[in-house]
C-alpha positions as CSV (number, residue, x, y, z in Angstrom):
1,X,-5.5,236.0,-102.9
2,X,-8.9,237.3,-101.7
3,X,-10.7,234.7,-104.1
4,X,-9.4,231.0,-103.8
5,X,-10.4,227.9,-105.9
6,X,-13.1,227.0,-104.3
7,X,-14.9,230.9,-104.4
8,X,-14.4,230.6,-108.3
9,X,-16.0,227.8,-108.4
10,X,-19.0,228.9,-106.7
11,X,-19.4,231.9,-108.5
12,X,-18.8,230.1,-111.9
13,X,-21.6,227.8,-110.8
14,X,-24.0,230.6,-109.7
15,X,-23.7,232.1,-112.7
16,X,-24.1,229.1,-114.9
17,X,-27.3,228.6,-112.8
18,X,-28.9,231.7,-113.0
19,X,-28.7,232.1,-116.6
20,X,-30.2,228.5,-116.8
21,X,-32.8,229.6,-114.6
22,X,-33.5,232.7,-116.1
23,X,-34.0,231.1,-120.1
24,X,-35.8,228.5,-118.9
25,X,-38.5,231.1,-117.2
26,X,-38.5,233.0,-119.9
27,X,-39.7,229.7,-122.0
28,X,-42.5,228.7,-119.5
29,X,-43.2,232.1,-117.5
30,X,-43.9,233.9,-121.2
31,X,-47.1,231.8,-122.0
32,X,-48.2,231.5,-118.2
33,X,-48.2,235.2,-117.7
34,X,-49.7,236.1,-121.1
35,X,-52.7,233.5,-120.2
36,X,-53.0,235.1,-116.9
37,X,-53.0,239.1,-118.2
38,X,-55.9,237.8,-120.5
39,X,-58.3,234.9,-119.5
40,X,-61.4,236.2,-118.2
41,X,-61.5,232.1,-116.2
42,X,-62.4,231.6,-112.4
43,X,-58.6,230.0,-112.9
44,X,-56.8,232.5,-112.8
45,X,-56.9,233.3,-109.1
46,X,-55.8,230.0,-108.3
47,X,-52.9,229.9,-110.8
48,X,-51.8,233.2,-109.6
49,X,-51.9,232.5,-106.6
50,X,-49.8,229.6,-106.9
51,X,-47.3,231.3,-109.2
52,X,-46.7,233.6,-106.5
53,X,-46.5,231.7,-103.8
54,X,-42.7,231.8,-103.5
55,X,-42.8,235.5,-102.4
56,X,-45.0,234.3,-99.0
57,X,-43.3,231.1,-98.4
58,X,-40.1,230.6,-96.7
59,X,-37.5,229.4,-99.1
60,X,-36.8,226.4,-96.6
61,X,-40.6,225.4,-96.3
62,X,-40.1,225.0,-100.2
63,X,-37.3,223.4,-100.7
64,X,-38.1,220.6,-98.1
65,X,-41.4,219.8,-99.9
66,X,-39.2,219.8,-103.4
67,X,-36.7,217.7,-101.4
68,X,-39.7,215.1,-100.5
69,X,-41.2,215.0,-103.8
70,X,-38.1,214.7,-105.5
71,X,-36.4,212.4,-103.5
72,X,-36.2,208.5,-104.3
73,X,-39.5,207.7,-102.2
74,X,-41.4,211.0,-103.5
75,X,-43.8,210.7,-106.5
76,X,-41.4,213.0,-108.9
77,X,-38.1,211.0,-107.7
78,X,-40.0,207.5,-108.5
79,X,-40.9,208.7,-112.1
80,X,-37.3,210.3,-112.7
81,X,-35.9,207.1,-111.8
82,X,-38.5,204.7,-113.6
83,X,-37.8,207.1,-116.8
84,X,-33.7,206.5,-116.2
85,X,-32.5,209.4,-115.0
86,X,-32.0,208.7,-111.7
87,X,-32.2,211.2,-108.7
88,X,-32.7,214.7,-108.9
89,X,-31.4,216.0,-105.6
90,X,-28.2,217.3,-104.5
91,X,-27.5,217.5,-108.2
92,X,-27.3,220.4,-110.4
93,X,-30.3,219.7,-111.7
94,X,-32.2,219.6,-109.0
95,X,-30.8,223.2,-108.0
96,X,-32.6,224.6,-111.5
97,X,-35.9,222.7,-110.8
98,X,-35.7,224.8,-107.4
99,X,-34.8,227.4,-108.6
100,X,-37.2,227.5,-111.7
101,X,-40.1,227.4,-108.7
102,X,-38.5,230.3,-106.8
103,X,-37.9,232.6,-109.3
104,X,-41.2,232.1,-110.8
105,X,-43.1,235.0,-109.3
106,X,-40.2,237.3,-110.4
107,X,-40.6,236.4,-114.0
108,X,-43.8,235.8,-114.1
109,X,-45.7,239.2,-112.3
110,X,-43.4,241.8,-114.8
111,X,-44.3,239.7,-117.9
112,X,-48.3,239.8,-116.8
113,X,-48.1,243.6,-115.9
114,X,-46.5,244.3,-119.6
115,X,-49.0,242.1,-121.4
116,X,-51.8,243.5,-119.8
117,X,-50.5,246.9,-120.6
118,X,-50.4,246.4,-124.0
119,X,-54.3,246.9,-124.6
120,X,-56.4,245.6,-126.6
121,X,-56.3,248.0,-129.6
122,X,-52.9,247.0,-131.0
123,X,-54.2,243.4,-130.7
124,X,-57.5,244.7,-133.1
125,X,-55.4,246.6,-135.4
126,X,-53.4,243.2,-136.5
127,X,-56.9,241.2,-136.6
128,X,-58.0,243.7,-139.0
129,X,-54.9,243.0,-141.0
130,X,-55.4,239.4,-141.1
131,X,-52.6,238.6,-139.0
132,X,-53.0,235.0,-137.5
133,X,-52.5,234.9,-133.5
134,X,-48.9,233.9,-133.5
135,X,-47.7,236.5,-135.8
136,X,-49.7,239.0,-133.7
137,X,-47.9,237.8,-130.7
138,X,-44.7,237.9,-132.3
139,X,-44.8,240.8,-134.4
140,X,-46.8,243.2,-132.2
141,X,-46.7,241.5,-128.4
142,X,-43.6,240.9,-128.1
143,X,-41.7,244.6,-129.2
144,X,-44.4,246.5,-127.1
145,X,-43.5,244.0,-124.2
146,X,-39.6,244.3,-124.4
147,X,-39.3,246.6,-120.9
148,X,-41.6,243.7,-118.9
149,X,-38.6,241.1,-120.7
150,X,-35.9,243.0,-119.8
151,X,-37.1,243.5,-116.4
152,X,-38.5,240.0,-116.4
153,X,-34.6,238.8,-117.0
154,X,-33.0,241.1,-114.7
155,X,-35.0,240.1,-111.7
156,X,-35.3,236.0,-112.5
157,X,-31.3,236.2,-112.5
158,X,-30.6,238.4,-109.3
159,X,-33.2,236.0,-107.5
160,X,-31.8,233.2,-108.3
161,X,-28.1,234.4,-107.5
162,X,-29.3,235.6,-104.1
163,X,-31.2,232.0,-103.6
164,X,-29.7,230.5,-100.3
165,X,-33.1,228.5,-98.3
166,X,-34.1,226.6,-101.0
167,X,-30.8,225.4,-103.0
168,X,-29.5,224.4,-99.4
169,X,-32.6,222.1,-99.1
170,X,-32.4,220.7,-102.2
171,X,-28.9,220.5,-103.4
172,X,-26.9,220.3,-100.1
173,X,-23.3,221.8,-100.3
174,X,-21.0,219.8,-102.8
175,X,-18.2,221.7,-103.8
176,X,-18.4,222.6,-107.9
177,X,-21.3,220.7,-108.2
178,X,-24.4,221.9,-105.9
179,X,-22.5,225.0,-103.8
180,X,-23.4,228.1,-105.0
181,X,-22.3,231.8,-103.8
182,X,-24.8,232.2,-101.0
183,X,-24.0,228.8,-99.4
184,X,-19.9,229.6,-99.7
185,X,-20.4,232.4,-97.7
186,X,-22.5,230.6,-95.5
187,X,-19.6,228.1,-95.2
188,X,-17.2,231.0,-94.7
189,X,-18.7,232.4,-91.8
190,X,-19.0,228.7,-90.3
191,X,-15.1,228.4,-90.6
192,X,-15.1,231.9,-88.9
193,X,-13.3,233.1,-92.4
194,X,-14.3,236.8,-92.1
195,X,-12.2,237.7,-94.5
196,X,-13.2,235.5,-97.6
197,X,-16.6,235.8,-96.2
198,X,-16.2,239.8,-96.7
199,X,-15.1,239.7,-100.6
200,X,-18.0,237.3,-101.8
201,X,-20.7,239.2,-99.4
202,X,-19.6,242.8,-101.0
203,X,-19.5,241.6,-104.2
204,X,-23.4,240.1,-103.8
205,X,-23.9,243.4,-102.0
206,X,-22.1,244.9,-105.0
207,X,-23.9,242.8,-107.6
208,X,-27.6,243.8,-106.2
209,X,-27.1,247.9,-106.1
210,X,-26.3,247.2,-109.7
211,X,-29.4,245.3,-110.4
212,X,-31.4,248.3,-108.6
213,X,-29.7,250.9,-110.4
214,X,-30.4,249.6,-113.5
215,X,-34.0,248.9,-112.6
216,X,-34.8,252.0,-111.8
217,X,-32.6,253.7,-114.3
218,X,-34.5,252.1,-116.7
219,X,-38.4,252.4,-115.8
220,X,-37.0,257.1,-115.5
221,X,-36.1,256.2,-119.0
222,X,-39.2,254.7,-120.1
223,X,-41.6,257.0,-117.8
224,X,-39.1,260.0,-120.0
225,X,-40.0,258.5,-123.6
226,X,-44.1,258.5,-122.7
């Protein structure tokens, strides 16, 4: 069989953690990026800058400062334990925290660049109707934002499946609990298992020419409709 037990698993857990990953940034990347496509504040270079700091830093150089400060002598570990819920790393959950932080930039950047797209007439038209902020945001934002969503998604949960640096750092390699795709193959080629290796490294390979396709497939179809 090309796939054991243990290669299921690790593709069951990558998937499981994308997804996580993915809705979570779409909770906390949606107001971050809509602040940052329309404050006119002297913050907003700082805060971008730190939102996209995962696309400069080396995935290891992140996950060994998440590994400090979420480790049982780093200030985030101390308050996770004093609140009763123990350590965070080499758990599952500590793999979405990293993950969360990676993947930020990806989420993030297309929500900002569809926000700001949007103008500001469509935003007058509703005042003008006496629609209050949040049914403006919901009612008018969010359908003229829908590609920078979709794209948003699509990218947050590719980058988190092809996450290797920082999940090692942070999570380790425990079988069905922290040992994701990337690190299986990793283990695979260790083990000089080529052939294992091969199957989970053409199906990432596989996996992102999808992703790209559909990309780009779907900004021709949106550059068609304007």
């Amino acid at each position: 069989m090309p796939l054991d037990a243990s290669d299921l698993g690790a593709i069951w857990l990558t998937v499981k953690l994308a997804s996580l990953t993915t809705l979570i940034l779409l909770v906390l990347g949606t107001p971050i990026a809509w602040w940052l496509a329309r404050t006119r504040s002297w913050l907003r270079g700082p805060v971008g800058a730190v939102v996209a700091l995962p696309l400069v830093l080396p995935p290891t150089v992140i996950g060994f400062y998440l590994l400090i400060a979420l480790g049982p002598h780093g200030w985030l570990g101390q308050a996770t334990q004093a609140l009763g819920l123990g350590s965070v790393v080499f758990s599952f959950t500590g793999l979405v925290i990293g993950s969360v932080i990676y993947s930020m930039p990806f989420v993030v950047q297309p929500l900002q660049n569809a926000f700001g797209a949007i103008g500001q007439r469509p935003l007058e038209v509703a005042a003008t109707l006496r629609a209050s902020p949040w049914d403006t945001f919901v009612h008018v934002v969010l359908p003229l934002a829908r590609p920078g969503f979709v794209t948003a998604s699509i990218l947050g949960f590719a980058h988190t499946v092809g996450e290797f640096g920082v999940v090692l750092m942070i999570g380790g390699n425990i079988p069905d609990k922290t040992r994701v795709v990337s690190v299986q193959i990793f283990d695979h080629v260790e083990a000089m298992e080529y052939s294992q290796a091969h199957w989970l490294a053409g199906a990432m390979l596989v996996f992102s020419f999808l992703v790209l396709l559909l990309l780009y497939a779907g900004r021709r179809g949106k550059a068609g409709w304007s």
